[in-house]
N, CA and C atoms as an extended XYZ file, in Angstrom:
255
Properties=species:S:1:pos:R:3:atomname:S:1:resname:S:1:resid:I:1 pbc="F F F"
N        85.206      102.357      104.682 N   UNK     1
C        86.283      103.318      104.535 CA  UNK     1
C        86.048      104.453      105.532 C   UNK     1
N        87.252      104.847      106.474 N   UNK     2
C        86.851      106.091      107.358 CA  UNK     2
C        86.209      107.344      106.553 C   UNK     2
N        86.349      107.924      107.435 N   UNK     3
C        85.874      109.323      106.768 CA  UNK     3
C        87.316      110.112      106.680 C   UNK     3
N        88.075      110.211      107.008 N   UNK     4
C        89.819      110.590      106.592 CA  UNK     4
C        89.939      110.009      105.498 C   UNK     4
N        89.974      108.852      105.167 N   UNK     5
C        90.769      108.369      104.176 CA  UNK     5
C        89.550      108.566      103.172 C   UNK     5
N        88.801      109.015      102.908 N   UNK     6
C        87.272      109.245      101.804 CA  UNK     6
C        87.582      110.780      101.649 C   UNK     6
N        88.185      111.517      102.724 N   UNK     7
C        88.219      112.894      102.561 CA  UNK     7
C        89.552      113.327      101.614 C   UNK     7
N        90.271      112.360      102.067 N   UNK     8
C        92.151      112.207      101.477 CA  UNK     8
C        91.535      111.997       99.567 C   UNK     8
N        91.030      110.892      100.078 N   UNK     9
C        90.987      110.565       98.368 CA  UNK     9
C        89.964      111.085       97.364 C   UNK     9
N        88.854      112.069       98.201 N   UNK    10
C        88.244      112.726       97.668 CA  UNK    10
C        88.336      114.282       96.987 C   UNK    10
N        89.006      113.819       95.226 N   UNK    11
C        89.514      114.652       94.244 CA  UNK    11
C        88.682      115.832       94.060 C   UNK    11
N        87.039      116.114       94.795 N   UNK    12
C        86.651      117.022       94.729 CA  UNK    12
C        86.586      118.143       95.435 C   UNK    12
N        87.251      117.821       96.450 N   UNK    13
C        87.434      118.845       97.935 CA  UNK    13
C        88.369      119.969       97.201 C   UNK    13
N        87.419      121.753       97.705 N   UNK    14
C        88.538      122.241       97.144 CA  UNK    14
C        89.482      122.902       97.958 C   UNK    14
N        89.296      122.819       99.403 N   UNK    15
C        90.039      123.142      100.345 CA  UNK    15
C        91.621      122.301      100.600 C   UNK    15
N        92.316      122.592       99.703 N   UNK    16
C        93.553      121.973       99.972 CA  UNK    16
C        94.278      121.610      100.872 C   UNK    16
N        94.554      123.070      101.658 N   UNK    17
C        95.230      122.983      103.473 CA  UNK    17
C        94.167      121.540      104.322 C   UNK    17
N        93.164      121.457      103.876 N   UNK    18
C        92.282      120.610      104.861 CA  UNK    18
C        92.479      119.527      104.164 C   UNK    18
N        92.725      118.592      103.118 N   UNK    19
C        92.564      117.949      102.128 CA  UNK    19
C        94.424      117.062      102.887 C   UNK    19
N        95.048      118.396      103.234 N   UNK    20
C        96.950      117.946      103.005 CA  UNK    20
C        96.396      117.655      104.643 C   UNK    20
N        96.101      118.332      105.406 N   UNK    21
C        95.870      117.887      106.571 CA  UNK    21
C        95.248      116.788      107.211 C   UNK    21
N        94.180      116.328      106.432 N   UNK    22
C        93.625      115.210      106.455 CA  UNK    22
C        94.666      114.008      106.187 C   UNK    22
N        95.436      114.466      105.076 N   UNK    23
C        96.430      113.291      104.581 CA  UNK    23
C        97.617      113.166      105.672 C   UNK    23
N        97.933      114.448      106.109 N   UNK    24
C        99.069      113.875      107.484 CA  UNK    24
C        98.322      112.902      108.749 C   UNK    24
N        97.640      113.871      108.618 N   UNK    25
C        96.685      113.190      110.005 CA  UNK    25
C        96.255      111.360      109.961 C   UNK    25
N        96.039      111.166      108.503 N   UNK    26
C        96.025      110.259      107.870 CA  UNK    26
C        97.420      109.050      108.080 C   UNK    26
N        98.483      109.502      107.594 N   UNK    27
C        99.759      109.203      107.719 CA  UNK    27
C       100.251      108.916      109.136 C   UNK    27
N        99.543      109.928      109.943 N   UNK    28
C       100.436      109.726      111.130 CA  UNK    28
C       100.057      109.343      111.879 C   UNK    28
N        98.511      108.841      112.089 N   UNK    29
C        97.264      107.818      113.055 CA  UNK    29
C        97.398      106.326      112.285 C   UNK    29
N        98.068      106.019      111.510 N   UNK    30
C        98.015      104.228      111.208 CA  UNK    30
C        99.209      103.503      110.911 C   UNK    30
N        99.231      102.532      111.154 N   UNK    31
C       100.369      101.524      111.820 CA  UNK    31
C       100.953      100.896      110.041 C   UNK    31
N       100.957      101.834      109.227 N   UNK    32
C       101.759      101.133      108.098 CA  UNK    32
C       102.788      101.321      107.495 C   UNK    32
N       103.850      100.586      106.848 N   UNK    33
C       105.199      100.916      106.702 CA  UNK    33
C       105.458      101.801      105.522 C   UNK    33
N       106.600      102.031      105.281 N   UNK    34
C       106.830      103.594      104.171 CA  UNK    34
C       106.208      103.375      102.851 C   UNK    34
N       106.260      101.547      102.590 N   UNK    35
C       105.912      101.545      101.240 CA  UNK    35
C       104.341      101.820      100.933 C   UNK    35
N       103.620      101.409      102.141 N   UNK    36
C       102.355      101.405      101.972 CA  UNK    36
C       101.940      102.744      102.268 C   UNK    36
N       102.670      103.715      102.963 N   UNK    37
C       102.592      105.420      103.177 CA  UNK    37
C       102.519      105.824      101.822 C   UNK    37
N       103.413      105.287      101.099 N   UNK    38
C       103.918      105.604       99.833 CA  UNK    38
C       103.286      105.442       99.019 C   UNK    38
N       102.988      104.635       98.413 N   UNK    39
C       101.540      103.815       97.886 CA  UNK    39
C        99.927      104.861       98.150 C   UNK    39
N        99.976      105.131       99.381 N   UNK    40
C        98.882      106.020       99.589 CA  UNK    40
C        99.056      107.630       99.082 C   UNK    40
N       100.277      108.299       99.399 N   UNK    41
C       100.897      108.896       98.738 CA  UNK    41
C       100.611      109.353       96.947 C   UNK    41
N       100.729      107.995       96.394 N   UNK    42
C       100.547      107.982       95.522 CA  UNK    42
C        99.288      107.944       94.595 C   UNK    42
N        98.338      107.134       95.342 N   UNK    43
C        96.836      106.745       94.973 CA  UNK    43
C        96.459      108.996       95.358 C   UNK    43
N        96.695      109.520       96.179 N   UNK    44
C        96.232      110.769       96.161 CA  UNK    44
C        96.726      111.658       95.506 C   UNK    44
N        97.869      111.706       94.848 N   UNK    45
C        98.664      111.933       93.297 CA  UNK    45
C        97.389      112.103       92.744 C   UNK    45
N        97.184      110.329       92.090 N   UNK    46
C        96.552      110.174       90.717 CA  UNK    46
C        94.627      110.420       91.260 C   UNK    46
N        94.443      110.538       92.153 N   UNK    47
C        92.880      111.084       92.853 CA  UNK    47
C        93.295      112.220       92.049 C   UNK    47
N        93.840      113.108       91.809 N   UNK    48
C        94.079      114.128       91.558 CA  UNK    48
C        94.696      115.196       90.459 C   UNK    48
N        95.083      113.902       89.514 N   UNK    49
C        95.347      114.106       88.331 CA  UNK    49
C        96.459      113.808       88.048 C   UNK    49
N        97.722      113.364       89.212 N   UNK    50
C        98.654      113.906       89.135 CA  UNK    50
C        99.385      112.161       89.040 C   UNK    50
N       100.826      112.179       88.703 N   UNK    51
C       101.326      111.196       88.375 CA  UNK    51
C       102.935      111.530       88.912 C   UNK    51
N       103.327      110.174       89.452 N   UNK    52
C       105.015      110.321       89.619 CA  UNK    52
C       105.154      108.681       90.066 C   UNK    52
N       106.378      108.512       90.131 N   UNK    53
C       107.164      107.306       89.555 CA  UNK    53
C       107.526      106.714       91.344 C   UNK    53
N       107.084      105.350       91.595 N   UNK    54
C       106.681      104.558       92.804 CA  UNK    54
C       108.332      104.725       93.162 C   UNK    54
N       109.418      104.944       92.432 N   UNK    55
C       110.439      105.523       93.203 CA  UNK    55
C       110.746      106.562       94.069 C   UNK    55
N       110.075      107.640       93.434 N   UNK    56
C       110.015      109.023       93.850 CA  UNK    56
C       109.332      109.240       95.075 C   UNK    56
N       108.036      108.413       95.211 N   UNK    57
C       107.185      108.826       95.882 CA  UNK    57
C       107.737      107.989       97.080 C   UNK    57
N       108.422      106.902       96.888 N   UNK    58
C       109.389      106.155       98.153 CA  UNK    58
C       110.105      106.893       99.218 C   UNK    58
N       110.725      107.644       98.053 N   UNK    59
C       111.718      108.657       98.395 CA  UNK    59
C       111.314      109.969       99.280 C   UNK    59
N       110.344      110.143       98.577 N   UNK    60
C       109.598      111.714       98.997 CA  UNK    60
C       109.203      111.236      100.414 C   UNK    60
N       108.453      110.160      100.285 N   UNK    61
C       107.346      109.760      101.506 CA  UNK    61
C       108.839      109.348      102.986 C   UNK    61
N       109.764      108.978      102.558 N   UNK    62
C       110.909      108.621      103.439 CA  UNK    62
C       111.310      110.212      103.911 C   UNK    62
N       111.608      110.872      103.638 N   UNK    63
C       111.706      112.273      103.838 CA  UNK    63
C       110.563      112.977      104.576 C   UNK    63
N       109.630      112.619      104.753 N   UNK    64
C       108.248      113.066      105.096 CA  UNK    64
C       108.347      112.873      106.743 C   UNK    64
N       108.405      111.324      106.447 N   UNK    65
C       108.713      110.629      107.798 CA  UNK    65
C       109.586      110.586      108.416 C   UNK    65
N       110.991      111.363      108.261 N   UNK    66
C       112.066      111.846      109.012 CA  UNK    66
C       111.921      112.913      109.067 C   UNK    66
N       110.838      113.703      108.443 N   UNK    67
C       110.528      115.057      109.244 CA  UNK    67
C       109.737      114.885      110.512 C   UNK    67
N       109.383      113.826      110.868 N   UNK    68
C       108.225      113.850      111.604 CA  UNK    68
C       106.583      113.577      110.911 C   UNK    68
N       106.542      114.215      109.624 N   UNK    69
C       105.668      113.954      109.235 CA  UNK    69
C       105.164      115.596      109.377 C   UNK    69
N       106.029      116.357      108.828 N   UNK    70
C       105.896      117.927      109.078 CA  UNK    70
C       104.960      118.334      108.016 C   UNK    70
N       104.673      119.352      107.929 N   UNK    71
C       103.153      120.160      106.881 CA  UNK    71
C       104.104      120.935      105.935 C   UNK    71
N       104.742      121.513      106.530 N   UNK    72
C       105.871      121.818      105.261 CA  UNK    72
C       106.560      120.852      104.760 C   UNK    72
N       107.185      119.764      104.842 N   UNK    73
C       107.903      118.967      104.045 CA  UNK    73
C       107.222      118.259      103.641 C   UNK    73
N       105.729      117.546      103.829 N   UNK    74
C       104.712      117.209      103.727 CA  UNK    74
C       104.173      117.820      101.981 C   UNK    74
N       103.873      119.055      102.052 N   UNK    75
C       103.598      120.070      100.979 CA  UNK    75
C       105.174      120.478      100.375 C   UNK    75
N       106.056      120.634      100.414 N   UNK    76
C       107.248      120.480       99.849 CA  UNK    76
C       107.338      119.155       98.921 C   UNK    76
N       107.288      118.261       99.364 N   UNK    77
C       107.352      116.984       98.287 CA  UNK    77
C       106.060      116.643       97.438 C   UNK    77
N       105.112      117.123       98.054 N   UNK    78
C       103.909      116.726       97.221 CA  UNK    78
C       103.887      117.664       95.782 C   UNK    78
N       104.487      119.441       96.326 N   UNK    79
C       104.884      119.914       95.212 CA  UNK    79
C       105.995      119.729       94.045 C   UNK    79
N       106.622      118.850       94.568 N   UNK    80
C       107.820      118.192       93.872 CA  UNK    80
C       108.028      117.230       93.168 C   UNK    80
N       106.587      115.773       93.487 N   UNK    81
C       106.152      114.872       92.843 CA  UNK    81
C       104.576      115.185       91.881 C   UNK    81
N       104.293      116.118       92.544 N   UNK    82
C       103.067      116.649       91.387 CA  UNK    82
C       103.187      116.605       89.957 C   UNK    82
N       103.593      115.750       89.027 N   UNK    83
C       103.862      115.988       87.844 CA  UNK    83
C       102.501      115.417       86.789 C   UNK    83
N       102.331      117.076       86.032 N   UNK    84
C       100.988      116.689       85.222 CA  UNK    84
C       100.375      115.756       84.704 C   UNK    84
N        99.338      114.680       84.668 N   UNK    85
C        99.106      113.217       83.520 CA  UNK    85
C        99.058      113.815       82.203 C   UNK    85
């Protein structure tokens, strides 16, 4: 496993900005399609306590990636699918 994707999914980091940055950086260096963005998306949700519905996060993650893959819309949807377990 890289060290990005160990840093992404590592629920103990408490530096967030570096944690969301890792995850774009993540997103936007590998060759996989929305569902599997999405999917990853999601696995760093529940790293994290957090839970939302493989629709949503379709959705969110499609929006992400017609931003470009921006840090604000990036953190805009993650705050939007964050929903407590």
């Amino acid at each position: 496993m890289s060290r990005i994707v160990k840093e992404v999914l590592d629920n103990t980091t408490k530096d967030t900005s570096r944690v969301r940055t890792a995850l774009r950086n993540l997103l936007q260096g590998v060759q996989i399609d929305s569902r599997e963005a999405a999917e990853l998306l999601q696995v760093f949700l529940m790293a994290r306590g957090y839970g939302a519905s493989p629709a949503a996060v379709l959705d969110a993650m499609a929006r992400v990636e017609m931003s470009g893959c921006s840090m604000a819309v990036l953190q805009r949807e993650l705050d939007a699918l964050a929903l407590m377990m």
